[in-house]
Phi, psi and omega in degrees: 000129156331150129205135189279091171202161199293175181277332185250051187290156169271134174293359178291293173298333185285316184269323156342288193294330184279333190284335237245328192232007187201046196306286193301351176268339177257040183234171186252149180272166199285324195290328164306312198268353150284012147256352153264349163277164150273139187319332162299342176255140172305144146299092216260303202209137176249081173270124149283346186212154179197171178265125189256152157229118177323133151291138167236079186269145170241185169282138177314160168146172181284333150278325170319316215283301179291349178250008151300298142359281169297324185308276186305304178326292219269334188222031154332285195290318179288152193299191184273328207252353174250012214252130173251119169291163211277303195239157168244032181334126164339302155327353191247352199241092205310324167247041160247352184288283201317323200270319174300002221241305173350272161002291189265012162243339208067008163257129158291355175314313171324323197262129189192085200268128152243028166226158145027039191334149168213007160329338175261164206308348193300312210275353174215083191301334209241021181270156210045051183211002187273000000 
């Protein structure tokens, strides 16, 4: 397909700008992506959306220790319903819970999101860009 764009466009913005009218042409088709599985594993769940929450592990250590520290000292005073926790674990995240539970039986039945897709790039403006 043409496309009309400066050379020094970022590609990140160019499949931006491509998504709105030509989705289906930047996704792999199913028979592409059976050729990178094996025949043998089932097809369980497909998401185009999910609600993502960034993770924040940090390593043990004596520094892991001090911004923990600083974490509560700085967020002492905020309420409960507005409070960002010190860590974020995959465990933490209702639909990596959900998506493991998917997994381990093979029923999608599992996957019962109650929150929000938020996946698309307006909500992570620096995504394709790292």
């Amino acid at each position: 397909m043409p496309v009309v764009a400066a050379a020094t466009i970022p590609p990140e913005d160019l499949f931006r700008l491509l998504v709105p009218q030509h989705r289906d042409l930047l996704l792999a088709e199913n028979a592409e992506v059976r050729r990178l599985v094996p025949a043998d594993l089932p097809h369980v769940l497909c998401l185009d959306d999910w609600h993502h929450t960034t993770l924040r592990v940090y390593p043990r250590g004596p520094e892991r220790e001090r911004r923990r520290q600083r974490h509560e000292r700085l967020t002492r005073h905020t309420p409960p319903s507005q409070r960002v926790p010190f860590e974020v674990r995959p465990s933490d995240i209702e639909a990596y819970r959900q998506i493991g539970a998917v997994l381990a039986t093979a029923d999608p039945a599992h996957y019962r999101p109650t929150l929000p897709g938020n996946t698309h790039w307006v909500h992570w403006p620096m995504s394709g860009s790292l």
